[in-house]
Structures are given as structure tokens and as C-alpha cells.
C-alpha positions in Angstrom: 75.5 98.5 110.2 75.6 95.1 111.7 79.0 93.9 112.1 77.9 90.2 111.6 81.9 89.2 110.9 82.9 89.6 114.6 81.4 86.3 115.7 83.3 84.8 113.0 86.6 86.4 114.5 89.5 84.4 115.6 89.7 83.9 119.1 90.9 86.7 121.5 90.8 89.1 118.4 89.2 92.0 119.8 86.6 94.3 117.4 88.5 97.1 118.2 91.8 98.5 118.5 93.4 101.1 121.0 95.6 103.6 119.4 95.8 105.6 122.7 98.8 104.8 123.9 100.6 106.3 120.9 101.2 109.9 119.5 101.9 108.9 116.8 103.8 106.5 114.2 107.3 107.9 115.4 106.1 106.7 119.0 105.3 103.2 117.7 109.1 103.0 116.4 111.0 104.6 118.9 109.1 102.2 121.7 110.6 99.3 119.6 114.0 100.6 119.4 114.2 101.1 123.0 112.4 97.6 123.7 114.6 95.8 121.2 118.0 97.5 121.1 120.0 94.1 120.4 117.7 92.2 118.4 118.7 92.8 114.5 116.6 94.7 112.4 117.3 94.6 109.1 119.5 92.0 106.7 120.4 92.9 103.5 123.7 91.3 101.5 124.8 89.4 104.9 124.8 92.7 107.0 122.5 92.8 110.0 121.5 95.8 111.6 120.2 95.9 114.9 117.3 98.3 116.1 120.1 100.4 118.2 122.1 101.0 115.2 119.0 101.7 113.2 117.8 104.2 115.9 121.1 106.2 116.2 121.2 105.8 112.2 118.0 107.2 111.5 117.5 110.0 114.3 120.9 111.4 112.9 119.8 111.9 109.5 116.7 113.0 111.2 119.3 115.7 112.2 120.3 116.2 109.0 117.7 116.5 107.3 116.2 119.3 109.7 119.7 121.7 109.3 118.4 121.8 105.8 115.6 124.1 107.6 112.9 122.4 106.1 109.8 123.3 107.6 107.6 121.0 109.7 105.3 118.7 107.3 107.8 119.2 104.4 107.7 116.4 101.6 110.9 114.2 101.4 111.4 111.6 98.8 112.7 108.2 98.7 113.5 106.3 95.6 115.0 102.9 96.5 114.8 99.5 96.3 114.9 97.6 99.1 118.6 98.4 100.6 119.8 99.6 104.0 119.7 103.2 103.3 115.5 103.1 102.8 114.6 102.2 106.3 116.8 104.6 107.7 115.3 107.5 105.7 112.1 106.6 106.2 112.1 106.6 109.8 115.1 109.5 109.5 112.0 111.6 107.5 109.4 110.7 110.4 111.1 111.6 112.9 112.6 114.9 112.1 109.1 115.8 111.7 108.4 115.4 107.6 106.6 113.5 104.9 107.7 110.4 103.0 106.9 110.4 99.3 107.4 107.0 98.1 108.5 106.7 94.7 109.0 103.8 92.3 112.8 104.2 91.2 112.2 102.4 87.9 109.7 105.3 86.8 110.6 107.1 83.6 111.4 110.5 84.1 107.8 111.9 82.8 106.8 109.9 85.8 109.3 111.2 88.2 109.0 114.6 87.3 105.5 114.5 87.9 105.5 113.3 91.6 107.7 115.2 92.6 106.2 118.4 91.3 102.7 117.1 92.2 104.1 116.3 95.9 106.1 119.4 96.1 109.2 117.3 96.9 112.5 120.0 98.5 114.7 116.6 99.5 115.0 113.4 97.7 117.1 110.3 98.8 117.8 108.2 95.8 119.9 105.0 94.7 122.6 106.3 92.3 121.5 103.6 90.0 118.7 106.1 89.4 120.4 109.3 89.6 120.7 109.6 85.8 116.3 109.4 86.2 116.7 112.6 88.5 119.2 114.7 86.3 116.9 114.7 83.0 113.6 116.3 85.7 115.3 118.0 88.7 115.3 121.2 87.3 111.2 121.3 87.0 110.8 120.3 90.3 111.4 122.4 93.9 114.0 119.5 94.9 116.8 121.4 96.3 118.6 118.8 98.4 120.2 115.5 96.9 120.8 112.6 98.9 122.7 110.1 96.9 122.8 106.5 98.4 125.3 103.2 96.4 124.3 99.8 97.6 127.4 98.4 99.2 127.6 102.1 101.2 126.9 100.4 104.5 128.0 97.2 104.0 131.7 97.7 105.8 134.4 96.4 103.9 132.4 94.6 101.2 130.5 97.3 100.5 133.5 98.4 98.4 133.3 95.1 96.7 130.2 95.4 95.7 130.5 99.1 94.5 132.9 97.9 92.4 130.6 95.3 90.9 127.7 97.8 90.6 129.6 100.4 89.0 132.2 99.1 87.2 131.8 95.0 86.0 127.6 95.0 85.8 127.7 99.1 84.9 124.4 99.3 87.0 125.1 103.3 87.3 125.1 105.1 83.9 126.9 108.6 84.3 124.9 111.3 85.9 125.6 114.8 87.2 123.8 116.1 90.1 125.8 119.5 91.7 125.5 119.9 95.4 124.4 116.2 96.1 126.1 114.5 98.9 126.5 110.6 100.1 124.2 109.0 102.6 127.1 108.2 104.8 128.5 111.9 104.9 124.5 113.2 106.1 124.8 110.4 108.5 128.4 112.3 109.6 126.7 115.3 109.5 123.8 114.7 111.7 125.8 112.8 114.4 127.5 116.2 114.9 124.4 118.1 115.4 121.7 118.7 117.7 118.5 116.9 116.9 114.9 118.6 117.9 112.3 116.2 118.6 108.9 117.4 117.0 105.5 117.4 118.2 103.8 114.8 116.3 100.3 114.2 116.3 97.5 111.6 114.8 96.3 113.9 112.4 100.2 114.5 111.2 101.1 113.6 107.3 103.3 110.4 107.4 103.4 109.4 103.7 101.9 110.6 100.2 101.2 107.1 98.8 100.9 107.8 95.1 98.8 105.6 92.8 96.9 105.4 90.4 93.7 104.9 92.6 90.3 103.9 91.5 90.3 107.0 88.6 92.6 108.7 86.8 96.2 110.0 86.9 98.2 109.1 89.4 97.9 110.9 93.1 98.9 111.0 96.4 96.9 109.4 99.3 97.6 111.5 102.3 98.3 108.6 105.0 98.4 110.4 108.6 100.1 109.0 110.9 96.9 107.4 112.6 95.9 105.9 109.4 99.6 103.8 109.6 99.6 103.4 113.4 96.3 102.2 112.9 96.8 99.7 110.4 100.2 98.5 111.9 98.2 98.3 115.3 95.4 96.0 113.4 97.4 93.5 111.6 99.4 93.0 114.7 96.4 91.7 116.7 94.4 90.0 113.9 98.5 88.0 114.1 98.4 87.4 117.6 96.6 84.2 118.3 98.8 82.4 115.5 101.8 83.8 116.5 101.2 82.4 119.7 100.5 78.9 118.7 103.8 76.2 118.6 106.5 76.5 117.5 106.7 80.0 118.9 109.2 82.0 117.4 111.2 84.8 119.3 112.0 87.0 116.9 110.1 86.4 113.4 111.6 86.8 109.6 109.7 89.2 107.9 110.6 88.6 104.4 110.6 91.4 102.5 110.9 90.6 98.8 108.2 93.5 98.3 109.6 96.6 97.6 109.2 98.9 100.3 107.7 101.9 98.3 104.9 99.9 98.0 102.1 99.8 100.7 102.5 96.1 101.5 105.7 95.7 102.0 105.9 98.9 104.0 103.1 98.3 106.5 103.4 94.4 106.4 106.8 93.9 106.6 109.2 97.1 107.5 106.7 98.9 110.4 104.6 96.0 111.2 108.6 94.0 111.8 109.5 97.0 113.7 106.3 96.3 115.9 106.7 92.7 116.7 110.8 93.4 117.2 111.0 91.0 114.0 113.9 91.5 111.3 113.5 92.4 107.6 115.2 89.8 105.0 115.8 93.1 102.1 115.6 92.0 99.0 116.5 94.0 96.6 115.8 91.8 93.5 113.1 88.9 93.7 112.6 89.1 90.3 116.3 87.1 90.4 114.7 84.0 91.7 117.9 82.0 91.9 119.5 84.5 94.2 116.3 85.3 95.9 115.9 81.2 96.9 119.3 81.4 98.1 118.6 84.1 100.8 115.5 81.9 101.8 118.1 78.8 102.1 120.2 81.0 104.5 117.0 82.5 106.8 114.3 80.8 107.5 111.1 82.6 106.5 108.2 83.2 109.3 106.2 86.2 108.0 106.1 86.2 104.2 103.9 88.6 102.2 103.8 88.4 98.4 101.7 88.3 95.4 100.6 85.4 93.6 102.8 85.6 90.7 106.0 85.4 93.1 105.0 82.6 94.8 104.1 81.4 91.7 107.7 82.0 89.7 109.3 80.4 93.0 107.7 77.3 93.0 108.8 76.9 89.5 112.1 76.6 90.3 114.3 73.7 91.1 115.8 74.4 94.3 112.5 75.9 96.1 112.7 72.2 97.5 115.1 72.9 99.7 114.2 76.1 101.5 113.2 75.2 105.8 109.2 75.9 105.8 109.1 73.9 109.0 108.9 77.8 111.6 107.0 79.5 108.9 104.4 81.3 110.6 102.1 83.1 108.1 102.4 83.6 103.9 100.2 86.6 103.3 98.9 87.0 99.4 97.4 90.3 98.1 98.3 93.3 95.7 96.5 91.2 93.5 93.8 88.2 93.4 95.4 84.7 94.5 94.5 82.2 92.3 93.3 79.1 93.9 95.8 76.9 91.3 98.7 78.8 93.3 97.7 78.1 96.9 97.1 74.9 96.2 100.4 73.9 95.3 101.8 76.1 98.0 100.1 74.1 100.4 101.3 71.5 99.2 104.5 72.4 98.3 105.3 74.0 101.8 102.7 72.6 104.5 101.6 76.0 104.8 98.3 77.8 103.6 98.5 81.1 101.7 96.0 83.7 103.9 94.5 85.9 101.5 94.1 90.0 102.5 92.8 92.7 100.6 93.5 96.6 100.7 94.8 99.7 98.8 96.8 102.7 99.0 94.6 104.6 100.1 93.3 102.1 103.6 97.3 102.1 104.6 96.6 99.0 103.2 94.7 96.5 105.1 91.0 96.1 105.0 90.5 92.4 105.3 92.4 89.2 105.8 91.8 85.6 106.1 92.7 84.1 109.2 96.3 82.8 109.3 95.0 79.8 110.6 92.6 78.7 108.2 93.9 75.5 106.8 93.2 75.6 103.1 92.9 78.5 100.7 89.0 79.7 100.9 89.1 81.8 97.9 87.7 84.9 100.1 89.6 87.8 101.4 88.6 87.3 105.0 86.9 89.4 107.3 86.9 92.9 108.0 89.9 93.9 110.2 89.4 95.3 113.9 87.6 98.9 113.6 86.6 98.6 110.2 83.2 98.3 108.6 82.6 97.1 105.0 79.8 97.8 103.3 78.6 96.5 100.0 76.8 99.2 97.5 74.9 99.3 94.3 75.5 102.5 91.7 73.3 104.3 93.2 75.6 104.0 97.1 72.5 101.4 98.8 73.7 98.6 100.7 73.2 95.1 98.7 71.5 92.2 100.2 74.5 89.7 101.8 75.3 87.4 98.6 74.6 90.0 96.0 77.7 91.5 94.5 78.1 95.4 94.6 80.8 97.7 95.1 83.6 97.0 98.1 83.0 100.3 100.2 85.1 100.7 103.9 85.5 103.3 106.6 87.9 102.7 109.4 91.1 104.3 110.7 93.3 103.3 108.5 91.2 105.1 105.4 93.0 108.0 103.9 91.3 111.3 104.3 91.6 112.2 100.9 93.8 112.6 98.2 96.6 115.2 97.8 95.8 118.8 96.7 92.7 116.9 94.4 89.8 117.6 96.3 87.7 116.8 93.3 89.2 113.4 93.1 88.7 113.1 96.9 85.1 113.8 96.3 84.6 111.0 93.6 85.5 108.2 96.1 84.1 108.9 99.3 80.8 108.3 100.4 78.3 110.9 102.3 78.6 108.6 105.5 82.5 108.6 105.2 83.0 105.6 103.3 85.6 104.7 100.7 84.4 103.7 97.2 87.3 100.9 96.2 86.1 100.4 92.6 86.2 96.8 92.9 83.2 94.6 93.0 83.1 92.1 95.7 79.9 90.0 97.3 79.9 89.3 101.1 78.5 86.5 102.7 76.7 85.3 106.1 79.5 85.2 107.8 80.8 88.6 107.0 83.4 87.5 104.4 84.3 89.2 101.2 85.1 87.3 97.7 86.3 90.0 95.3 84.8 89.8 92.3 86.4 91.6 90.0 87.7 95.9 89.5 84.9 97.5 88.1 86.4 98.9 85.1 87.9 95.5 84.6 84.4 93.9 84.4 83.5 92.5 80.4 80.3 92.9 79.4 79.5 90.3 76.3 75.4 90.9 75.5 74.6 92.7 78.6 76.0 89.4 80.6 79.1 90.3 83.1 82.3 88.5 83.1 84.7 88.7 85.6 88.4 88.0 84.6 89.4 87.2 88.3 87.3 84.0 87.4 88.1 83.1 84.0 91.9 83.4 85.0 91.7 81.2 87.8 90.2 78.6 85.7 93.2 79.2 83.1 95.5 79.0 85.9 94.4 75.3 86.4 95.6 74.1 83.2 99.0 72.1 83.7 100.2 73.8 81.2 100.1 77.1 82.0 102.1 79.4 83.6 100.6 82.5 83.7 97.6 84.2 82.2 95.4 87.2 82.0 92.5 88.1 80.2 90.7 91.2 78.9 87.7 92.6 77.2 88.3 93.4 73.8 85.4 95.4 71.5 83.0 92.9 69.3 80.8 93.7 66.5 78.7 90.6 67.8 78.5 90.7 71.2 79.7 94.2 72.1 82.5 93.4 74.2 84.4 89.5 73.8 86.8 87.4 76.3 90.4 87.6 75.0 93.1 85.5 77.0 96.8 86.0 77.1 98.6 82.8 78.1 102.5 82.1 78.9 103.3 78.3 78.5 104.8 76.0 80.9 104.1 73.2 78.7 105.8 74.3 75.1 103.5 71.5 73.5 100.4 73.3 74.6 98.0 74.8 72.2 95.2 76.7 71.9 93.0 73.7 71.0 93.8 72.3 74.5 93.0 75.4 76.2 89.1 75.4 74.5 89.1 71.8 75.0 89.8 72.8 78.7 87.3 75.7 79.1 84.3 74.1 77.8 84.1 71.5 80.4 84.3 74.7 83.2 82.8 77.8 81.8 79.8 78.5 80.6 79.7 79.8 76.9 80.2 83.7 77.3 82.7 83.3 79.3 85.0 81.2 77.0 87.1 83.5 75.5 86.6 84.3 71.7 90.6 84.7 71.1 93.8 83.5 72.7 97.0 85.1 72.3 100.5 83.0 73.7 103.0 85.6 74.8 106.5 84.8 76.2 105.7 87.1 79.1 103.0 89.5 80.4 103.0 93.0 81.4 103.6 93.5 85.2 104.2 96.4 87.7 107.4 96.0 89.6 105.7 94.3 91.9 105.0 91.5 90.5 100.9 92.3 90.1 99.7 91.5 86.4 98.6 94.4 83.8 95.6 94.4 82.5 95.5 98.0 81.2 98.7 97.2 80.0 97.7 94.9 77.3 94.3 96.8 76.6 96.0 100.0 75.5 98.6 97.5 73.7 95.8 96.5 72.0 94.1 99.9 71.2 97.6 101.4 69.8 97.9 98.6 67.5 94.3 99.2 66.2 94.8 102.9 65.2 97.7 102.0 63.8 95.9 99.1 61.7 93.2 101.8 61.0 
């Protein structure tokens, strides 16, 4: 393959990266803590902690956790938002030698109760917000330890405040009862006392089970070795570089991490890739409370910001997002989902500061591509193709499209998973013969070597044989003045097969769905109007912030048998 992006590359980017100075992941942290032992690490609720505190923190419940005689490789869980305790487990779990399992701690318990037993979770550390989740499933599952974690636990003398407030005024904690579970600060007790055994950690070592739901299917775990993160924290630090180098030069950067950390992004864009660059985490625990959330902005000044479109989208609604510092911010990273070109727009506007589009999944630890932080406008691609990565674009049938032709998004590189855990016939369905990764969404690349993402496959319409992308009839939507958000989905047709229906939230009250038609004519050609319009007061989304389509199809399917 011709690698026709790398002329395009920004300057002193090299095509490849070197991972050989690195064992693994653990080796990549522990060379920050030494390198940055003063600098803080992590701010969450006012309380800074610095990379020594975060290193003596995490290797002893590294101890800990390996007087539970786990053995090496064993799978640990973590089920927390985005408070102290999580970076200290994670790196805790790491470096006593074991996997993280990353797990959503809003799921239901049918959901819990099937990662765990599908990861073969012994240990779990978990918010007690959630523990109530844990009680109803822990008896299905092999989790024998319980690490129980409150939010104010490490937050000194306030921390009792805020348990207070938790438990007691906001009643955050419904009862729960979980025998044999002890506090995060009593491990932390524990493992200072004993003897921690450093273990021999290699590439090819399990790091994290990402679960997802993937390109098919139920939800699984993408085994990410520890090259496939050290590789991908490795590459979006150098792609960084040249603007991080450019005025005004920042010391020590603000990673800020409104992304929760069990998610891919946030945990290889803002915890490990901060950890990297010696940078510190703003935790928030919340951004959904965009009042509270601005406030913490107010206070730090942002530098590294990752997100999708829908929260910088929700923020920029909002009165006081006016009065939050852009003037150090460095780079504002969109993906998770498609950024519309509505939303960067008025970021760019709004903040002097373009919104650099990447692209990636679960299962590529994430990264694939990015824009280059220094374009200055929105270019509606998802960049280039990171160091020591190749994309390719295929038809069905796994041949390479001509450039400009759309096809599926393929890529093998270092950071690609290796498959997907104990489903060997899932592994099979995704990866290629020459060792690339079948994404399942359809994207077109062009002379230069840059993607546009079309569309997810199974997301595609198909109205008379003629394909319709939501991706574009949404960002059209998105235009409208009067809209806030929108989404739109196939829905069946005795006509046409398969029709356009659009969901729309107003922003404008007065707006109807007149105005909208009125609107698309002028912009879409006629199958890709859509047929019916539906105004909701909200739209499904994962806790991420990233819109649901299947959500509202299957809405739409259980109110049809019920019709029927």
C-alpha cells in the first residue's frame, strides 16, 4: 500500500513510532512518575494530587491487590465515574501485574452481570453509589473481592462533607449489602504495610478488556495489550508535538477530562496520554451538570480538551460559557461520534479555537486518525492516518476502492486489538486475511490520504436502491437555527422500501415541521428529505454523550408489534 498521507503530515511528525524503549504500559507511567513527582496529577472537587502521591497510591493497592493471590493476568474491575479512586486502580491493577475491565457504572444489573461473568472478573472496585447494581448479580459472577470507594474518601476533611451530602441530603447511595467488602482507603492501609512484587510485564501482556458492542453483536471485550495502549499513547503524543510546541507554550497542560474514563477516549486521551506529557486531569464526574461543569472550566483553564459534539454542543448553549479563559487552549479534540460542521463552527467562533476531528474505536485503543491540531477551520474529514498505521478502503467483497470511492474503513497498526475476548468467531468476522480490521463504517479517502466517514454501515438507509447517509442529513438539520439536536433513522416503507425519519429537539419553541421541509428542500436532494419528523424533548444517548440511533429504531419496532 502506498501511504500517500505522509507527505501531507505535519511537520516533524515522523511515519513511525518507536515503542522500544518501553516494556510496557506500566514503564510508560512509572517513567512519568519519577520525571514528574511534584507536578499535580489529578483535580477532582479542589483536591490535587500530584504524580508522587499517585505513584505511592497506586503501587500500594498494587500491593493489595496481589495479597489477594490473584494470579498474574487476572481480570479486575472498575466501575467509576470519574473520581480519585479510578486512576489509582487502574494504574494499582497494571502494575501489580493484572487486567482492567472497564465497566459503565450506570449499567443495569443484566448488564453487569454479564461482563463480569463474560470477563471472568475475581476483584471489582466500585463507587458505592453503584453497590446496590453489584448486590442484585454478585452471586453469578466469580467476583470474590469487593473494593468499595465514596466520593469525598480522599478528599481530607471535606471529603466528610461531601459524604454527608452524597449519602444523606441528595440520598445518591440506596442501601446495599455486600459482606466481606472493604473501603478504598483501608486497601490503601493495607498495601502500605506490605511488600510489593514488581511483575514482569511484556508487550504482548493484557492491559484492558474494553467491552463494546463492536461492529456485530452483543457486547465483548477487546483484548488491548499493553503495546496496543503504549502504542497509541506513543502516537497521539507525537502527532501533538509540533502544536504543543508553538506559542504560548504551556508547561504543564489541562487535560480536561469531562469523558468518563471507562471509556476509550477519555482513558487514552486524557488520563495516560496526561500521564505522558506530565499534564493534570480536571475529573469530572458529572458534565451532564453543565452549570457545575462551566464552573470548573472558570477555575482551570482548559489546554487539552476531548469531547463529543453534543457536549460541546450543550455548553455553548449556556449563558456563562462566555466567560471561561480560551486564550492557552491548546487543542479541542471531537470524536466518539461524527462532529457536525454547525458545531465547530460556532466553536470557532465562540472560542478562537478550531475543533480537530479524530476517529477510532475500542478495539484500535482508540486512535486511527486525526486532523491536525493546527488546521484552522473544521474540514469535515477525520484526518490522516496516525504514525504506523495503514488504512485501507474495501468493497464487500475485501478489494481496495479507487481513492474517492466510498467503501469500508479497514486499519492495521499497533494499536489494533488482536481479537476479541474468548469469541474467536467474532474475532474472525472483523479481521481481514492481511491483518486488517473491518470498522463497519463506511468512509471515502481522498488524494491526500484523508478520510471523510460516511456513515456506519448498518446505519446506512436504503430508499429505492439509492443510499442515504444520516451523518449527512443530520448535519444539514444541525444548521437550522432552530435546532438543537437531531438524529435520523431508516424506517420500513411500503413505497420506497426503506424512508428518512428525523427526530428533532427545538431550540426555537416556535419551530415547526413546515420550517424544517421548507429548510431541506433548498439542501437535499429529494430522497434524502425525510418522509416524517418527529419533535422529542430529548434523544437517546450513551453516557457519553454520543447520540442513539439503535435506540430509537428498536423504540420504533416495539411500538409497531405492539400496534400490530
Amino acid at each position: 500500500m502506498d501511504r500517500i498521507w505522509l507527505k501531507h503530515y505535519p511537520p516533524g511528525v515522523p511515519s513511525e513510532i518507536d515503542m522500544s524503549g518501553y516494556g510496557s504500559l506500566v514503564a510508560l507511567l512509572e517513567e512519568s512518575f519519577k520525571k514528574y513527582r511534584d507536578r499535580s496529577a489529578f483535580l477532582f472537587m479542589g483536591k490535587r494530587l500530584t504524580y508522587a502521591e499517585v505513584d505511592e497510591m497506586s503501587r500500594a493497592f498494587a500491593a493489595f491487590l496481589q495479597s489477594l493471590q490473584l494470579p498474574k493476568g487476572a481480570r479486575v474491575a472498575v466501575m467509576m465515574p470519574n473520581v480519585l479512586q479510578n486512576p489509582i486502580a487502574i494504574t494499582g491493577i497494571l502494575r501489580a501485574g493484572y487486567t482492567v475491565v472497564n465497566i459503565n457504572p450506570l449499567y443495569t444489573p443484566p448488564e453487569l452481570e454479564h461482563q463480569l461473568k463474560d470477563s471472568g472478573a475475581e476483584a471489582i472496585v466500585i463507587l458505592e453509589n453503584f453497590a446496590h447494581t453489584l448486590q442484585k448479580v454478585i452471586a453469578n459472577t466469580q467476583v470474590k473481592h469487593v473494593v468499595l470507594a465514596s466520593i469525598g474518601e480522599l478528599l481530607g476533611i471535606k471529603g466528610t462533607i461531601v459524604n454527608f451530602v452524597v449519602r444523606r441530603v441528595k440520598k445518591m447511595v440506596p442501601a446495599y449489602s455486600l459482606p466481606g467488602a472493604i473501603w478504598f482507603n483501608h486497601a490503601l492501609g493495607v498495601g502500605r504495610r506490605l511488600p510489593f512484587k514488581e511483575p514482569k510485564l511484556t508487550h504482548e501482556d493484557i492491559a484492558f478488556l474494553q467491552y463494546t458492542g463492536g461492529t456485530t453483536g452483543v457486547s465483548k471485550g477487546a483484548i488491548l495489550l499493553h503495546r496496543n495502549i503504549l502504542a497509541n499513547v506513543l502516537q497521539n503524543d507525537v502527532w501533538l508535538q509540533p502544536t504543543l510546541r508553538k506559542p504560548p507554550l504551556v508547561d504543564a497542560m489541562n487535560f480536561i477530562t469531562a469523558l468518563p474514563l471507562y471509556h476509550i477516549f477519555a482513558l487514552t486521551a486524557c488520563f495516560l496520554l496526561g500521564m505522558r506529557q506530565g499534564g493534570m486531569c480536571l475529573l469530572i464526574a458529572n458534565p451532564r451538570d453543565i452549570p457545575a461543569f462551566i464552573e470548573e472550566l472558570k477555575k482551570t483553564k482548559p489546554h487539552f480538551f476531548p469531547a463529543v459534539n453534543t457536549l460541546y454542543n450543550a455548553l455553548m448553549q449556556h449563558p456563562d460559557f462566555e466567560k471561561i479563559d480560551f486564550s492557552e487552549m491548546k487543542v479541542c479534540v471531537g470524536g466518539g461520534m461524527a462532529v457536525q460542521k454547525a458545531v465547530a463552527d460556532r466553536w470557532l467562533e465562540k472560542t478562537g479555537k478550531p475543533l480537530s476531528e479524530g476517529y477510532g474505536l475500542s478495539e484500535t485503543s482508540p486512535t486511527l486518525t486525526c486532523n491536525s491540531p493546527d488546521n484552522e477551520a473544521f474540514t469535515g474529514t477525520i484526518g490522516y492516518p496516525m504514525p504506523s498505521t495503514d488504512i485501507s478502503i474495501r468493497d464487500d467483497s475485501g478489494n481496495e476502492v479507487p481513492i474517492g470511492d466510498p467503501g469500508e474503513i479497514c486499519a492495521r497498526g499497533p494499536q489494533v486489538m488482536p481479537g476479541y475476548w474468548q469469541r474467536p468467531e467474532e474475532t474472525a468476522k472483523v479481521m481481514t486475511k492481511d491483518g486488517f480490521f473491518r470498522t463497519g463504517d463506511i468512509g471515502i479517502m481522498d488524494e491526500k490520504g484523508q478520510v471523510r466517514i460516511v456513515d456506519r454501515k448498518k446505519d446506512m438507509i436504503n430508499v429505492s436502491g439509492l443510499k442515504v447517509f444520516p451523518n449527512e442529513v443530520e448535519d444539514v438539520i444541525a444548521h437550522h437555527p432552530g435546532v438543537l439536536e437531531c438524529a435520523v433513522i431508516g424506517v420500513p416503507d411500503k413505497d420506497s422500501g426503506e424512508a428518512v425519519k428525523l427526530f428533532v429537539v427545538k431550540k426555537d419553541p416556535n419551530l415547526t415541521e413546515q420550517d424544517l421541509r421548507k429548510f431541506v428542500t433548498e439542501k437535499l436532494t429529494n430522497y434524502k428529505r425525510p418522509k416524517y419528523i418527529e419533535f422529542r424533548s430529548e434523544l437517546p444517548k450513551t453516557n457519553v454523550g454520543k447520540i442513539l440511533r439503535r435506540a430509537l429504531r428498536d423504540e420504533l419496532r416495539r411500538e409497531e408489534k405492539s400496534a400490530a
